[in-house]
DORODREN-904202 format. One record per residue (C-alpha): x, y, z; residue number from 0; residue in three letters. Coordinates in Angstrom, 1 decimal, m for minus. Each point is the difference from the previous one (the first is absolute). Example, Ala and Ser with C-alpha at 12.3 -4.5 7.8 and 13.67 -1.06 7.14 Angstrom:
<<12.3, m4.5, 7.8>, 0, ALA>
<<1.4, 3.4, m0.7>, 1, SER>
end
This chain:
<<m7.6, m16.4, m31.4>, 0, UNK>
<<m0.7, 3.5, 1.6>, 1, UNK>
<<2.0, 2.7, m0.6>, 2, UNK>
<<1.2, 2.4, 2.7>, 3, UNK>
<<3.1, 2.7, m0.3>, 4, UNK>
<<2.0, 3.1, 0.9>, 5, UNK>
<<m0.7, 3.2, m2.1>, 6, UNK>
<<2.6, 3.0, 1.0>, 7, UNK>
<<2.2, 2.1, m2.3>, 8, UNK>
<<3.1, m1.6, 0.2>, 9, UNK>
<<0.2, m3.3, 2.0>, 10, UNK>
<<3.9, m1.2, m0.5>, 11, UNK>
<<0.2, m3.1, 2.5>, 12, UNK>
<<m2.7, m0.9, 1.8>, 13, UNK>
<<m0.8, m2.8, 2.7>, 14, UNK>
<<m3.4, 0.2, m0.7>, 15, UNK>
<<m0.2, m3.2, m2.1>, 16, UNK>
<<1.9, m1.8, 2.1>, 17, UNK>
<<m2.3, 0.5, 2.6>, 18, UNK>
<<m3.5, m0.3, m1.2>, 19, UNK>
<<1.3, m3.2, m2.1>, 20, UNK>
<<0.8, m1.2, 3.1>, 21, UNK>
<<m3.4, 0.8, 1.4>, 22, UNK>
<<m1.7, m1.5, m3.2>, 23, UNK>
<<2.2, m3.5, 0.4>, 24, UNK>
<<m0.8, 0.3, 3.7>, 25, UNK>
<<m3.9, m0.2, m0.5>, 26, UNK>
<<m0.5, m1.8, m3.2>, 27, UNK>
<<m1.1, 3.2, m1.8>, 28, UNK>
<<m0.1, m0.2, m3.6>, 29, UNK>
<<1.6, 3.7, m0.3>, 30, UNK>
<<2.8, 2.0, m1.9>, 31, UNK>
<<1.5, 2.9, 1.2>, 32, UNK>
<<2.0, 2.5, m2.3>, 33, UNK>
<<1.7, 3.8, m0.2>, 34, UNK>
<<m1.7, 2.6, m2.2>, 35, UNK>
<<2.0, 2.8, m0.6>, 36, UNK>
<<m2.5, 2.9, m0.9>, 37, UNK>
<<0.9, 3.4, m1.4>, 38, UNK>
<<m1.5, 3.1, 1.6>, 39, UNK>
<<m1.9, 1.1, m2.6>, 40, UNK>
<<m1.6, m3.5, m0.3>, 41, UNK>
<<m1.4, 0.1, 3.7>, 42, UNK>
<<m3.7, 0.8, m1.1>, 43, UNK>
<<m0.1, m3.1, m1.8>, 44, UNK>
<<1.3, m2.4, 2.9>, 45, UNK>
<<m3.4, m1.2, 1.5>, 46, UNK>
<<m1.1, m0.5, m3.5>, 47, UNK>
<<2.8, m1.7, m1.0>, 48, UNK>
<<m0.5, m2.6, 2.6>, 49, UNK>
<<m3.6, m0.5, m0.7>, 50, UNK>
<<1.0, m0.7, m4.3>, 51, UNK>
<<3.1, m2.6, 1.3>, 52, UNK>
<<m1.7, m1.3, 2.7>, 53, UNK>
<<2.2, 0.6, 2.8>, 54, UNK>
<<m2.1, m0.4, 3.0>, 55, UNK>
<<2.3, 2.0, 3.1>, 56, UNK>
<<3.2, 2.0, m0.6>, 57, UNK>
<<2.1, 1.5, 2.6>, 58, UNK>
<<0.3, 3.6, m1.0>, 59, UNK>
<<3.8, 2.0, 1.0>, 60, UNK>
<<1.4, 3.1, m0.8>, 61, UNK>
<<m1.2, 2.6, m1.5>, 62, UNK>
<<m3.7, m1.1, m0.2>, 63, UNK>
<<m1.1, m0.8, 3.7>, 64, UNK>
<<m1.6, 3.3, m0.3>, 65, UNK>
<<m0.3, 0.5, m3.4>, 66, UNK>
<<m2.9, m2.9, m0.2>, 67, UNK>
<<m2.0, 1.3, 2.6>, 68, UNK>
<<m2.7, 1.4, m2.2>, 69, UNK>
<<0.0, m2.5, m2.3>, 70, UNK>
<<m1.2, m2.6, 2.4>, 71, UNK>
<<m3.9, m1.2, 0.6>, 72, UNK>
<<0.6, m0.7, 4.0>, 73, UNK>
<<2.6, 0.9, 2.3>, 74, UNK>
<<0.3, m1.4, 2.9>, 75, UNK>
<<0.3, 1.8, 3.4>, 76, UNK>
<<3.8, m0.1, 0.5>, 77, UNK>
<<0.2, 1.0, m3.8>, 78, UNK>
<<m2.1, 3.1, 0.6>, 79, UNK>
<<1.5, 0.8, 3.6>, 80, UNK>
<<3.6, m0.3, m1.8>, 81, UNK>
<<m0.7, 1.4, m3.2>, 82, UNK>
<<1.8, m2.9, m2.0>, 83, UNK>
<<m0.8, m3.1, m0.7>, 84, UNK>
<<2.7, m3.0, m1.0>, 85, UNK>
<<m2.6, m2.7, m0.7>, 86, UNK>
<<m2.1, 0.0, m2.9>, 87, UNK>
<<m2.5, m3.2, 0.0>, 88, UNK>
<<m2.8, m0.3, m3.1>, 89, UNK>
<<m3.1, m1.2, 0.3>, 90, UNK>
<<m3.0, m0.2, m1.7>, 91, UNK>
<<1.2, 2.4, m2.6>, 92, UNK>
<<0.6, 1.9, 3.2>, 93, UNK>
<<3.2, 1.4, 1.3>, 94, UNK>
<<0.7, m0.2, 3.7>, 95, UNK>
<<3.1, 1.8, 1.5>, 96, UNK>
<<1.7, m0.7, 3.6>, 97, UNK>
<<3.2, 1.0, 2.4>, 98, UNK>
<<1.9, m2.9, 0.6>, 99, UNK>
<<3.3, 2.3, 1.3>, 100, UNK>
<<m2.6, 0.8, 2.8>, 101, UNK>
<<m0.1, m3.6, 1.5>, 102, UNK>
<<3.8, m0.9, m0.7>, 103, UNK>
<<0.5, 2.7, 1.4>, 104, UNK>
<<m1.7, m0.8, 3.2>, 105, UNK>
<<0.9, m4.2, m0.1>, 106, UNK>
<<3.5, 1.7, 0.2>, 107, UNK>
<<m0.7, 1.4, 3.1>, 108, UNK>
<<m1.5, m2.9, 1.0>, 109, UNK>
<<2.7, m2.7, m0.6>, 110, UNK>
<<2.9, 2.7, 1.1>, 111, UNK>
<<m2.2, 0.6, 3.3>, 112, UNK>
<<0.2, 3.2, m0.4>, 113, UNK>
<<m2.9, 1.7, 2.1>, 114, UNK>
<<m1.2, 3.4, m1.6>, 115, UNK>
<<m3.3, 0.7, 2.8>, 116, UNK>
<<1.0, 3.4, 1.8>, 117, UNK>
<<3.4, 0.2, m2.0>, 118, UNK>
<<1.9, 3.4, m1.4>, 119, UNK>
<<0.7, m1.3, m3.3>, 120, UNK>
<<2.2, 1.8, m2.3>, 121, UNK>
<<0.1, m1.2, m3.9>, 122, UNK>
<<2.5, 0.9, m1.9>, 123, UNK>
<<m0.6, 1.2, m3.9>, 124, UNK>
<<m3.3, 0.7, m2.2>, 125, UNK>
<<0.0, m2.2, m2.8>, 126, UNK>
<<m2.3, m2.7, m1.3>, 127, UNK>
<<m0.2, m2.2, 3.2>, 128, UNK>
<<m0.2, 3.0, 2.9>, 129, UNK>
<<m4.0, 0.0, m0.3>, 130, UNK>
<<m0.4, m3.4, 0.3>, 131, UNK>
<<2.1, 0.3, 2.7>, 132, UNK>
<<m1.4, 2.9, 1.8>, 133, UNK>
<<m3.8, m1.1, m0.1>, 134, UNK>
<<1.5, m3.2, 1.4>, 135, UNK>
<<1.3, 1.7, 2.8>, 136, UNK>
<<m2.5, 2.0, 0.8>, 137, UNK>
<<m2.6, m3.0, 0.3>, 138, UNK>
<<2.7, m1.7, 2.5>, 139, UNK>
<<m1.0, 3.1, 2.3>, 140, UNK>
<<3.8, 1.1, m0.4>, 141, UNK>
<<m0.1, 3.2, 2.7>, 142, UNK>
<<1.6, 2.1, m3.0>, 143, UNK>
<<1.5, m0.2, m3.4>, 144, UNK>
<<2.5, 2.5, m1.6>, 145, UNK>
<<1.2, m0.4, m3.5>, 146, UNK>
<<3.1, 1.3, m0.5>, 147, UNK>
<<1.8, 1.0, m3.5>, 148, UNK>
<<3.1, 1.7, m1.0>, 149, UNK>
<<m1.9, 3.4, m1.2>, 150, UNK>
<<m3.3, 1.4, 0.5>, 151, UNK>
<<m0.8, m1.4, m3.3>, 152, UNK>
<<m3.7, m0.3, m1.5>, 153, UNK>
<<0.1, m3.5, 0.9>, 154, UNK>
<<m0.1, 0.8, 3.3>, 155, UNK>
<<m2.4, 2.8, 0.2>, 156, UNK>
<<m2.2, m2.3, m2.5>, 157, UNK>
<<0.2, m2.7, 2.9>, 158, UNK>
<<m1.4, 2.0, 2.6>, 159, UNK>
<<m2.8, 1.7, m1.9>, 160, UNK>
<<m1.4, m4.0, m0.6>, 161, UNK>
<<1.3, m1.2, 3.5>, 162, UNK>
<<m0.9, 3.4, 2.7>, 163, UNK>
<<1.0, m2.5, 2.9>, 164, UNK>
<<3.2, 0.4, m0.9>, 165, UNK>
<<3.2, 1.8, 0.6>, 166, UNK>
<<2.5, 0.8, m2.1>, 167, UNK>
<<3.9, 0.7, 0.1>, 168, UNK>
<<3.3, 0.6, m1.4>, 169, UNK>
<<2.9, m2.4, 0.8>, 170, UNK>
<<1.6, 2.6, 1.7>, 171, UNK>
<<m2.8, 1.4, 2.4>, 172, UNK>
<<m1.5, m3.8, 1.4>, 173, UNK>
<<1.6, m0.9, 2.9>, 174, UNK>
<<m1.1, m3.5, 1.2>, 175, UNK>
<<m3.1, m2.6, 0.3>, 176, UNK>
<<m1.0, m3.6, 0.9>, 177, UNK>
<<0.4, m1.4, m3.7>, 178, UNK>
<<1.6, 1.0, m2.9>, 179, UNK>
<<m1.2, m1.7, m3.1>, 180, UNK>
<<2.5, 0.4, m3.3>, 181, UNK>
<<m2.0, 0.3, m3.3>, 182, UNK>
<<2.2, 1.2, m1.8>, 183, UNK>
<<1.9, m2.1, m2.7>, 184, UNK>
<<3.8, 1.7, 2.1>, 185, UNK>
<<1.7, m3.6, 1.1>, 186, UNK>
<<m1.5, m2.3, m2.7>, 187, UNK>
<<2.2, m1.8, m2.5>, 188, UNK>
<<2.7, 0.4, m2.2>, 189, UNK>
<<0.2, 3.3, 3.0>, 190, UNK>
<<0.1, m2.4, 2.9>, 191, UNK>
<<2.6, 2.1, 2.3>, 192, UNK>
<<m2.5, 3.5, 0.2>, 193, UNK>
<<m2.3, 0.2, 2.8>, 194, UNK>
<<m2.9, 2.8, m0.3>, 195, UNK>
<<1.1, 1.8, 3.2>, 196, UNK>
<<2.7, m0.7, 2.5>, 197, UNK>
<<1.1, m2.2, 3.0>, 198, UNK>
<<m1.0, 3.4, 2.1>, 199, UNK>
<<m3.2, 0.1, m1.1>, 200, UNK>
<<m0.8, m3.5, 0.3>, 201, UNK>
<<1.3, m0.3, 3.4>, 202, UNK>
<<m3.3, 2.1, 1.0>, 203, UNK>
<<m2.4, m2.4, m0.8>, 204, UNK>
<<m1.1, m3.2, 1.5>, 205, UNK>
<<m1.0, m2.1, m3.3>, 206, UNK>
<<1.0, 0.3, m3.9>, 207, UNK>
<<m2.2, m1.0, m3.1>, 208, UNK>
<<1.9, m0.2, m3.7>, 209, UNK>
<<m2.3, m0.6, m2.7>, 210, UNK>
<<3.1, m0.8, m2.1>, 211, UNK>
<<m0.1, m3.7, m0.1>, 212, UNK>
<<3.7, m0.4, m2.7>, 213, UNK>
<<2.2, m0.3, 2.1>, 214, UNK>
<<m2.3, m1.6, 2.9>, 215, UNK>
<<2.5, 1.8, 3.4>, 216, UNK>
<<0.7, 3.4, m1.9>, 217, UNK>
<<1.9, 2.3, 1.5>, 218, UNK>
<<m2.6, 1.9, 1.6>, 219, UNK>
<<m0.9, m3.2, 2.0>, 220, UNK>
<<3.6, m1.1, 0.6>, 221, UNK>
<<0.6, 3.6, 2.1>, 222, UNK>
<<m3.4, m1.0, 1.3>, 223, UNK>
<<0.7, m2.7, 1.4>, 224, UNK>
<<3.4, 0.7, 1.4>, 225, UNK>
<<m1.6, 2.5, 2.1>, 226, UNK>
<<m2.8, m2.8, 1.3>, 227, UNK>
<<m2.8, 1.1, m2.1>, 228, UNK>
<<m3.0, m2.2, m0.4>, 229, UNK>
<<0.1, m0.1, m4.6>, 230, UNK>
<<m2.0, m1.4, m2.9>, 231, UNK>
<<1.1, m0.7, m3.2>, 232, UNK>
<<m1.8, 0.7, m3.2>, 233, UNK>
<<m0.1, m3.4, m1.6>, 234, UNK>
<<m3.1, m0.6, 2.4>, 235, UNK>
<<m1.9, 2.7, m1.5>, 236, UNK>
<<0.7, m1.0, m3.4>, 237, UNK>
<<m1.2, m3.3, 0.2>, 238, UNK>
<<m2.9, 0.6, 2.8>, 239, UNK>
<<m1.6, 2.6, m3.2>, 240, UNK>
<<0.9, m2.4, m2.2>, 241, UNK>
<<m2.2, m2.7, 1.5>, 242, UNK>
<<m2.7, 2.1, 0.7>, 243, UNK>
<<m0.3, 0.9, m3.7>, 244, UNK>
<<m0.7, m3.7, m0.4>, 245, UNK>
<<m2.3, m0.3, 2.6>, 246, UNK>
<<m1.9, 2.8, m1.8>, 247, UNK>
<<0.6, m1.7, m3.7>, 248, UNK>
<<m1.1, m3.1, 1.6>, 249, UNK>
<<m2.8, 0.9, 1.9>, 250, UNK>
<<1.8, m1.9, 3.0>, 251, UNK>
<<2.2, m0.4, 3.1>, 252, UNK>
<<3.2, m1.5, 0.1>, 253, UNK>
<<2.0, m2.1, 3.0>, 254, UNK>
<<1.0, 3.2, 2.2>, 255, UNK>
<<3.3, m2.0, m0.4>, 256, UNK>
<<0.3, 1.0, m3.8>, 257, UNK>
<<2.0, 3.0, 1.0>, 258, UNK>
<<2.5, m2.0, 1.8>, 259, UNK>
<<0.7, m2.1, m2.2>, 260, UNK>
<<0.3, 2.3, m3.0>, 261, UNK>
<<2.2, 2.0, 2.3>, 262, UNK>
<<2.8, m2.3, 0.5>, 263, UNK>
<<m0.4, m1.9, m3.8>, 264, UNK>
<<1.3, 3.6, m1.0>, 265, UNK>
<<1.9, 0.6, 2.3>, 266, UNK>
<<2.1, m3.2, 0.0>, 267, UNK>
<<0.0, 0.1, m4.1>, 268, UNK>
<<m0.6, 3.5, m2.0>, 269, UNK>
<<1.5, 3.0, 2.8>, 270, UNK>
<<2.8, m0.1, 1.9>, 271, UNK>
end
């Protein structure tokens, strides 16, 4: 039986199990998948820790996307381009680390047919997810990208030192785009009736992206779609990284279907 997990700080409920059980049944894999709570002044000791249990991949959450970086033999080139990983796979006595946000992120896109080539996209927020998001973005050939906050907080002038291409904003000084992408957690459950920015704003775009996936139609996509936006939901992106991580852990591809069908097995049974 191998052993795979998620490490973060506090994990509360998760759908994480659900999902890569779901994988491992799928495939006949002989795997087990479990939450690691991990406190912050035990972070050194994570890659370690894996190697003594035996775990052979984790999924790695908030706070130590970054955190790990320098612990880690090999990062791949998404890893090093975002400056986080989320994927931590061992072998050999080596530890590999990956971005999986970075292709759910994109498969997202992808199954919302949401075109980014030649695009203004404005993103809304700075936290954990906006790199993964913005070096996404910026690899689609999106024509711009302007990351917008509430202040002119460090966060923000920290994401344009590592990412010169680029802008940044206040809510109250952008004015409009192609696609605004929520990555924020505004709009996600038990706060299902907030929306990150209003029906005013939204109205200037042509296409909306919410990386919250609980509920699936937050707010921010119900205005958006009112007004005839083209929107994605974030349940896509978190399976999409999901399976990828296995594909890494596995050392194979899956049915390009997988997504699908994890898609609507949570959708019909776990969110509403």
């Amino acid at each position: 039986m191998k052993n795979y997990g998620l490490i973060g700080e506090k994990l509360g409920h998760s759908l994480s199990p659900i999902i890569h059980q779901y994988i491992f049944e799928r495939y006949g894999i002989k795997g087990y998948y479990s939450l690691y709570e991990v406190e912050k002044n035990n972070a050194e000791n994570i890659i370690e820790g894996m190697k003594i249990f035996g775990i052979e991949g984790v999924n790695i959450t908030i706070p130590y996307k970054e955190i790990l970086l320098d612990k880690i033999d090999f990062l791949s080139e998404e890893a090093e381009k975002i400056g986080a990983v989320n994927v931590i796979k061992i072998k050999d006595g080596k530890s590999y680390g990956y971005n999986s946000d970075y292709y759910g992120f994109i498969k997202l896109l992808e199954r919302g047919e949401i075109d980014i080539k030649n695009k203004k996209c404005v993103l809304l927020g700075t936290g954990g997810a906006a790199k993964s998001v913005i070096v996404a973005l910026h690899n689609l050939g999106a024509e711009s990208i302007t990351v917008v906050s509430r202040t002119l907080s460090s966060k923000l002038t920290n994401l344009l030192g590592k990412f010169p291409y680029i802008n940044i904003a206040i809510y109250e000084n952008f004015l409009e785009g192609d696609i605004l992408i929520n990555t924020t957690p505004v709009g996600m459950y038990p706060n299902i009736g907030a929306s990150p920015v209003t029906e005013e704003v939204i109205k200037r775009f042509k296409g909306a992206v919410d990386i919250v996936y609980n509920p699936l139609k937050t707010e921010f996509l119900k205005l958006a779609e009112k007004n005839g936006l083209q929107c994605a939901d974030g349940l896509y992106m978190l399976v999409e990284q999901a399976v990828k991580a296995q594909e890494i852990w596995q050392e194979r591809e899956f049915d390009d279907s997988l997504g699908e069908e994890l898609y609507n097995y949570l959708a019909d049974n776990f969110i509403g």
